[in-house]
N, C-alpha and C positions, 0 to 999 in steps of 0.2 A: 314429680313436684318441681316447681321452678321459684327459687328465689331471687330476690332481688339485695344486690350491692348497696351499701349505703350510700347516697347520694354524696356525703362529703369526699367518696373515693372515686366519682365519675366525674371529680374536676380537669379542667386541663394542665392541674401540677403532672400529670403521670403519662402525657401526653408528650414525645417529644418530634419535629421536623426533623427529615433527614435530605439526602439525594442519593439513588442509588447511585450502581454504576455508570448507568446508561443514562444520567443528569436527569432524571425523572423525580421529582416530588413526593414524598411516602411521609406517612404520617406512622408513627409506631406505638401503636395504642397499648400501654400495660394494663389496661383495664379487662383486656382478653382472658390475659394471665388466673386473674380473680375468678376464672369460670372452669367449668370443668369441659375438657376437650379443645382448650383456646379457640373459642368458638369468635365469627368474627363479630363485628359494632352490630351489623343489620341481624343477625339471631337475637345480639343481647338486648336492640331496642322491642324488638318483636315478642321478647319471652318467651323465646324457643331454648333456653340455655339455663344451667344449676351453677350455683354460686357453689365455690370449693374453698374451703378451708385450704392455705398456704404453710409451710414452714420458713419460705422465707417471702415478705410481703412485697406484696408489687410495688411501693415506695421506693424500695432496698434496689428494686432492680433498675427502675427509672433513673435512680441517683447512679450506681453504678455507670449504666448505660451513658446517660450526660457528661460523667466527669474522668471518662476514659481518654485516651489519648487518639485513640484510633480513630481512624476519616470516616466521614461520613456514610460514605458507602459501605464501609464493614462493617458497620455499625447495624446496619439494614442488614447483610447477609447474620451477621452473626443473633439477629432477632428473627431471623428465620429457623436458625439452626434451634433455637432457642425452643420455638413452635413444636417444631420435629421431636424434640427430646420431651417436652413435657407431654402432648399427646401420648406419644406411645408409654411415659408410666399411668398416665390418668386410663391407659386401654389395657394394661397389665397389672396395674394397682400396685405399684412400685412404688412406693414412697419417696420423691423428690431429692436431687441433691443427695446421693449417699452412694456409696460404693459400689452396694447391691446393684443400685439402678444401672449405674455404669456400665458393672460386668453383663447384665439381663442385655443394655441397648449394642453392649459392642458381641453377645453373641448373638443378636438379631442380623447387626449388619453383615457380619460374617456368613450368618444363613444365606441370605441374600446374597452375597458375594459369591458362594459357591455354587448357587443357582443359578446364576449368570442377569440376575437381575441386577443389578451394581458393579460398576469395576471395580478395583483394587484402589485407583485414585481416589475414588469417590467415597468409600469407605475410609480412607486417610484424610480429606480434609472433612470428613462429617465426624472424624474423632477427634483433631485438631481444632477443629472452631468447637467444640462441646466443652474442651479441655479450657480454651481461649474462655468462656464462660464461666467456668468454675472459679478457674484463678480472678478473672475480674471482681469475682460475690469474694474473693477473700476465702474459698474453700477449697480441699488437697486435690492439686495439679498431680501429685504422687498418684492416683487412681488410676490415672491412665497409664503413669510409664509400666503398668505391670502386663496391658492388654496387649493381645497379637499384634505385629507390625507385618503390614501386606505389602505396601511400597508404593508405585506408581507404576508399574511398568506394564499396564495397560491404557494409560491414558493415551488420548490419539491425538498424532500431530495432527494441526491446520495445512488442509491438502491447499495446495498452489492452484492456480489458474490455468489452462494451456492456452498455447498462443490462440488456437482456432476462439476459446472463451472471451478470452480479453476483444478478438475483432469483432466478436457480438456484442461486449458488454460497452467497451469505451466508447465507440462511433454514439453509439443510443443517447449516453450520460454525458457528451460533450456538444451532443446537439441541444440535449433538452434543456440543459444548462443554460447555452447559447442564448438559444430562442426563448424563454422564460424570463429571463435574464435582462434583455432586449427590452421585452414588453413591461415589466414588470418597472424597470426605472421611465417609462416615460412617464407614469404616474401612480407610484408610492402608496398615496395616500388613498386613493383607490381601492388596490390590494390589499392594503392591511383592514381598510374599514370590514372587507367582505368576512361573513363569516362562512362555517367547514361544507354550509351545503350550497353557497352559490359561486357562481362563477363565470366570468367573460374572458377567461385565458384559458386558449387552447393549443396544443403540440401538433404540428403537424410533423408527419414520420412517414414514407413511401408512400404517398399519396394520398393517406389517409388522415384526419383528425380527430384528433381525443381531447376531450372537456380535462381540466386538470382540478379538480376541486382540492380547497386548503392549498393555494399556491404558492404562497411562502414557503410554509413546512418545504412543500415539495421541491420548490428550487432550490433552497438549504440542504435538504438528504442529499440532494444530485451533488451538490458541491463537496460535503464532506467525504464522497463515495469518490469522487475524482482525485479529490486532498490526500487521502487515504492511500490513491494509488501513485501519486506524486511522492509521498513524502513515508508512506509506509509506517506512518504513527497509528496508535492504535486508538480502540472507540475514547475511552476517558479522557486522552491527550489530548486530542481535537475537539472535544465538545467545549472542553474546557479553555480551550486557544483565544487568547486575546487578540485586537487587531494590532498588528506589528506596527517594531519601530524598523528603518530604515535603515540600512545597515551599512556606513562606505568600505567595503574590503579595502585590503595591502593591490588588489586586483582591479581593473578597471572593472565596473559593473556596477547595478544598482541591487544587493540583496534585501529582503525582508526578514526579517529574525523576531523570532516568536517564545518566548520561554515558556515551558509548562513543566508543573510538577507531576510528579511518576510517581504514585502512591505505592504500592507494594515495594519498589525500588528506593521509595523514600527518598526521594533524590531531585533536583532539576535538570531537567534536559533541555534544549534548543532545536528547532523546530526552524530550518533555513528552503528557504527558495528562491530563488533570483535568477539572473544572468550571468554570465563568468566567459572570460575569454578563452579561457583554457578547456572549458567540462564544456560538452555538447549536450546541453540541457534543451529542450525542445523548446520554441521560441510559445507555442498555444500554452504552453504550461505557466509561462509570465502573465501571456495574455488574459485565461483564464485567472489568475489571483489578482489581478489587478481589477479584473470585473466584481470578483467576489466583495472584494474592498469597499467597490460603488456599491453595491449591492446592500451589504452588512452595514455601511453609513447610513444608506439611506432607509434600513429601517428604523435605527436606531442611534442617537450621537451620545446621549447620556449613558448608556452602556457600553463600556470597551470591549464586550463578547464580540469575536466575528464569527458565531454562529449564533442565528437567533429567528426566532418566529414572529405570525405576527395575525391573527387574524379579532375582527371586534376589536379593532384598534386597541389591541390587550396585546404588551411586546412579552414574551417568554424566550428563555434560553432552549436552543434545539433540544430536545431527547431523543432517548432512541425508541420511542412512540412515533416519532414523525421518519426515522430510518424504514420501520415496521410499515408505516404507512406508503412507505413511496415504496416499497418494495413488494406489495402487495396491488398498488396501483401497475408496476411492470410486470407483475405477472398473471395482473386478470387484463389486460390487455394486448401484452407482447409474447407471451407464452417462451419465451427462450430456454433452449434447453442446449446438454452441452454434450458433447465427445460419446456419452454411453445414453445419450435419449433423457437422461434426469432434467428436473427443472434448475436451470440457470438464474442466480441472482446476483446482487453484488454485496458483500457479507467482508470489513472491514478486514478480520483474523487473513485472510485469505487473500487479500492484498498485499498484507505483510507477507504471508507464506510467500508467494510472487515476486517479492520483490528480494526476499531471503533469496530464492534460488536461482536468481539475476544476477545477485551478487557475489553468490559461493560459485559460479561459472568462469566469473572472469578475478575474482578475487581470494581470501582467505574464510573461516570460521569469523576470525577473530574480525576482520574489515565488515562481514555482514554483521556480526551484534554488533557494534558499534553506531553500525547505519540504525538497527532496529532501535536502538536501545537497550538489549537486553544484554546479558551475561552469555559466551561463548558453550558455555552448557543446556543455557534454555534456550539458545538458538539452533543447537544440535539436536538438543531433544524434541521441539515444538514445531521447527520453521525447515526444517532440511529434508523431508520425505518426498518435494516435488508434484509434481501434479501424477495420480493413478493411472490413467487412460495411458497418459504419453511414456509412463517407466513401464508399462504389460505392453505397449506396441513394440518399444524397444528391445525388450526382452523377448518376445515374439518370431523380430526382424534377426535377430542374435542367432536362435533357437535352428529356425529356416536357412540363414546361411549357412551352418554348421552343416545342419541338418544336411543340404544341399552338396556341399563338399565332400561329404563322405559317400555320398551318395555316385555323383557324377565325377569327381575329381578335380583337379584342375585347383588354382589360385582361389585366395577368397574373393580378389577383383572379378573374376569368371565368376564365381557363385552369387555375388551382388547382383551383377548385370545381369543374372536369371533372375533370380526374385523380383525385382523392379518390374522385366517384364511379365510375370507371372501376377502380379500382382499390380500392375498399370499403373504403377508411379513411378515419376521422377527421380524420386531421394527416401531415402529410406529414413523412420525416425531417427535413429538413434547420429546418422550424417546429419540433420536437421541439427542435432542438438549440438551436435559439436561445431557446425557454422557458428551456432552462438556463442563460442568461447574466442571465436575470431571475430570480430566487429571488424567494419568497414580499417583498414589502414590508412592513416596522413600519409602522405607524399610529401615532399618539399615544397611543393608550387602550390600548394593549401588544396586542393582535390583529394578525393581517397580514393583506395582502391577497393573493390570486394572478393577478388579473387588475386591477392599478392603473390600465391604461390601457386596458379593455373597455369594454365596451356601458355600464356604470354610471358608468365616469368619465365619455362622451360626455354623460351628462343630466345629468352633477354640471356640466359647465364650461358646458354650456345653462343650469342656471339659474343662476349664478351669474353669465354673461357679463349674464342679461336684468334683472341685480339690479346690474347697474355694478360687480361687486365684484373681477372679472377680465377684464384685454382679451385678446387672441387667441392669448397665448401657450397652447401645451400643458401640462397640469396632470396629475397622476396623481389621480384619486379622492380626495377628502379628507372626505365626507360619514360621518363619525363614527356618529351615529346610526343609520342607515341600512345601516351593517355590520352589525349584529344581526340584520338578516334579509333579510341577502345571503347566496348561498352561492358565494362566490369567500372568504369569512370563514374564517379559519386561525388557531386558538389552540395556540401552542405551551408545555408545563406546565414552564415555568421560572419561577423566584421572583422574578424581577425583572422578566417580563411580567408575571405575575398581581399584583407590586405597583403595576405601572401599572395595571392593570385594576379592581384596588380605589379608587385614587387615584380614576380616573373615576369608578366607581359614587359614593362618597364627595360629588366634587363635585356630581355630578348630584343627590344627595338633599339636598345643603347649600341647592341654589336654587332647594327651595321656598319659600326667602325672596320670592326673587323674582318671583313669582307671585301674581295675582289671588287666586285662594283654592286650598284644597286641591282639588278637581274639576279647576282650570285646570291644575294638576303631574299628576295624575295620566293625563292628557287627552294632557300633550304626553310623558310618559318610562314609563307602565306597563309596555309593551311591552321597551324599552331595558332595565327594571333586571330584567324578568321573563326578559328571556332571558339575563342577566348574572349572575341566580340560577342558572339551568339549567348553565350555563358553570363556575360554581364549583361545584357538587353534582360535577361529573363530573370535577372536579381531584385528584391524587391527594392525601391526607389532609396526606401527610408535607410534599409541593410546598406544598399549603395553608396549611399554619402556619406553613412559613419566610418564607413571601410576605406571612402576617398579623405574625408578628413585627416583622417587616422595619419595615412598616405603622407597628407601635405604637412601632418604636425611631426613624426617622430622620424618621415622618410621610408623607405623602402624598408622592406623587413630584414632580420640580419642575416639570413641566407643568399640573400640576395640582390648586395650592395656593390658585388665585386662581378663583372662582366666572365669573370675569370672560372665561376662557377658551375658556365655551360658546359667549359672544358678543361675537365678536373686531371686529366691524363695529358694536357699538350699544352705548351707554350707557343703553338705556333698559330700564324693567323688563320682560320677559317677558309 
């Protein structure tokens, strides 16, 4: 038998708007509630569904629901949990709201837990959000403190990226951006008129072309998936990101600063990216946000969202409907896959994981939550397990040279340099890993080095130990001159290297004072400043004249204002 609700209880008082997590639109209909099985709107218009007597009325729960404190988004999950619990007494015939049902639903989840259908996590926040329900209706939260407690300690951390992942994933997402990007502002209005099934923008990618349908959405996903990897916020941060103000640091530079609120953390956080003379921030990562900017204005000026969609001249805020969607578009056309054959996407958690374990390499716990956001505990427990494939090669590489040493004998450097060639690589993971906790070195003369403590520092600290000018401590490379035509030599084109780099050349040409005659200068730095010309010839124009500016406003840099500097051991002329 099927009845029908009074109509005075299918108005839109019981009805209320939400957004989930993922900025997506959801409507939370109490009127479900009134049915037996929380069946959904399309059973209850069709009369597929039995109207249930309630003990506590759908009114009661609406009101509730509306006049809680909690964000929006929990709002939604917690009307989910809500679903979950009422079905299963309406399929047990547990009477609603009462102790009994409680103890019935949490030895259900338990069943399940030991079954291996549920983890431990899962069964703790589907007893927490049930609990979060009760106390909101104004009924005893006490029912729970009595149930088992499982813990969490099966939840799984967000696995990281490996380097080989990131060169498939970034190049793809920096192009498509690019070129989408490109096309999409030469005309706007265009774009946005079109709607999900037509389209005249296309991606080209290895010589091939793909139709991009819905290309808004789609340039937008690419952008927040790169945002993501830039700044290591997570999905709600970023959906919800307003277009920045302009930021003048204590620092020469142009920043952009972005506040957004951290719902679970309950808290504001800042959201920075810019230029800085000090941090070697990659100069494409300015480029790209500054596109994005054009981009986001020109769908939209009456909204301060800089993410936003746009198709039937109908502007919406991104969701993670149009992430789903572009991610579905890379993978029915690009098929990427990663390290162990699986399919490759680009999945925000997993940025953060990335950029967590970027940061615990060359820094603290406490330095990476700080960058994530989060708490030094939920960064240990969520973001620090690294990428799988590259910790089992490591562990692998570990196993084999052990293994190999006991075997043959001989040094672990002997047992290395067998496995390598047993196995036809280069470098072995886990040496990989650890180059990463050494990034490039500055030098004075604004160059860096990549190998400070190679084969070339070994004959810098030989002569200098045979010159009395260092005793046995270890030294990284310091041989100045001598970097011009080294190839471990690393110029990176920022204006505050290349004004040290001037500084030096400067110096070096100020002391041919100090020099026998013009032959004696040329004898000892021709080579120095000839390839210190080739170095600036290939700087880009723009980098060039801020770093010459720089030059003629503040002067030489201060390492390098005193001729005296070339020769830090001797008072004597050259």
């Amino acid at each position: 038998m099927t009845d029908k609700i009074p109509q005075s209880r299918l108005g839109h008082e019981i009805l209320l708007e939400v957004t989930d997590g993922g900025n997506r639109s959801k409507t939370l209909d109490f009127n479900r509630y009134n049915y037996l099985y929380f069946p959904t709107r399309n059973k209850i218009n069709r009369g597929h569904s039995t109207f249930q007597d309630r003990s506590v009325s759908a009114e009661s729960l609406y009101v509730a629901f509306r006049d809680s404190d909690y964000s929006s988004a929990t709002k939604y999950y917690l009307f989910e949990y809500l679903r979950q619990y009422i079905v299963f007494c309406d399929k047990c015939h547990h009477p609603i709201f009462t102790n009994e049902s409680v103890q019935a639903y949490c030895d259900l989840l338990i069943y399940k837990n030991k079954s291996g259908i549920i983890l431990n996590s899962t069964y703790t926040a589907i007893i927490s959000a049930t609990k979060r329900l009760f106390v909101m209706l104004d009924l005893p939260g006490r029912w729970f403190d009595e149930l088992p407690t499982l813990g969490k300690s099966q939840a799984q951390p967000y696995k990281a990226y490996s380097d080989n992942d990131l060169k498939k994933l970034l190049p793809l997402l920096r192009i498509f951006f690019k070129q989408i990007s490109n096309k999409f502002l030469q005309d706007p209005a265009l774009y946005l008129s079109q709607g999900k099934n037509e389209t005249d923008m296309f991606f080209r990618w290895n010589g091939k072309i793909y139709a991009v349908y819905g290309s808004v959405g789609q340039l937008m996903a690419s952008a927040v998936y790169l945002l993501s990897y830039y700044t290591w916020a997570n999905t709600n941060t970023l959906l919800s990101l307003e277009r920045p103000d302009i930021c003048e640091s204590n620092v020469n530079g142009e920043w952009y600063q972005m506040p957004a609120f951290k719902r679970r953390a309950f808290r504001v956080i800042t959201i920075q990216i810019g230029a800085h003379d000090q941090i070697n921030i990659p100069k494409y990562s300015m480029e790209f946000f500054n596109q994005l900017l054009k981009v986001s204005k020109a769908i939209s000026v009456e909204s301060n969202l800089l993410f936003q969609s746009g198709s039937c001249n109908r502007i919406t805020p991104l969701s993670a409907v149009h992430l789903q969607n572009f991610n579905s578009f890379l993978k029915k056309n690009f098929r990427l896959t990663d390290d162990k054959g699986l399919s490759l996407s680009p999945v925000i958690s997993r940025f953060r994981a990335t950029g967590s374990q970027f940061t615990q390499l060359h820094y603290s716990h406490t330095h990476s939550a700080s960058l994530l956001g989060n708490s030094p505990k939920t960064t240990r427990k969520h973001y620090s397990e690294g990428n799988e494939y590259q910790n089992q090669s490591m562990l692998q590489d570990s196993v084999s040279v052990f293994a190999d040493k006991a075997v043959n004998g001989g040094n672990i450097e002997t047992s290395k340099k067998r496995i390598k060639s047993e196995l036809n690589v280069e470098i072995l993971t886990y040496e990989s890993m650890l180059k990463m906790k050494s990034p490039p070195m500055r030098q004075a003369h604004g160059s860096y080095c990549k190998e400070p403590f190679g084969e070339q520092a070994k004959k810098f600290l030989l002569r200098a130990q045979r010159h009395d000018l260092l005793s046995t401590e270890k030294f990284a490379c310091s041989d100045l001159l001598m970097c011009f035509s080294c190839p471990h030599q690393v110029v990176i084109a920022e204006p505050t290297d290349i004004w040290c780099l001037l500084s030096f050349k400067e110096c070096i040409e100020e002391s041919i004072y100090k020099h026998v005659n013009h032959t004696h200068f040329h004898n000892n730095y021709d080579s120095v400043l000839s390839a210190i010309e080739k170095i600036l010839m290939s700087i880009d124009k723009k980098i060039l004249s801020s770093a010459t500016q720089k030059f003629l406003d503040e002067g030489p840099h201060p390492l390098w204002r005193d001729q005296s500097f070339l020769y830090p051991y001797s008072n004597k002329d050259t």
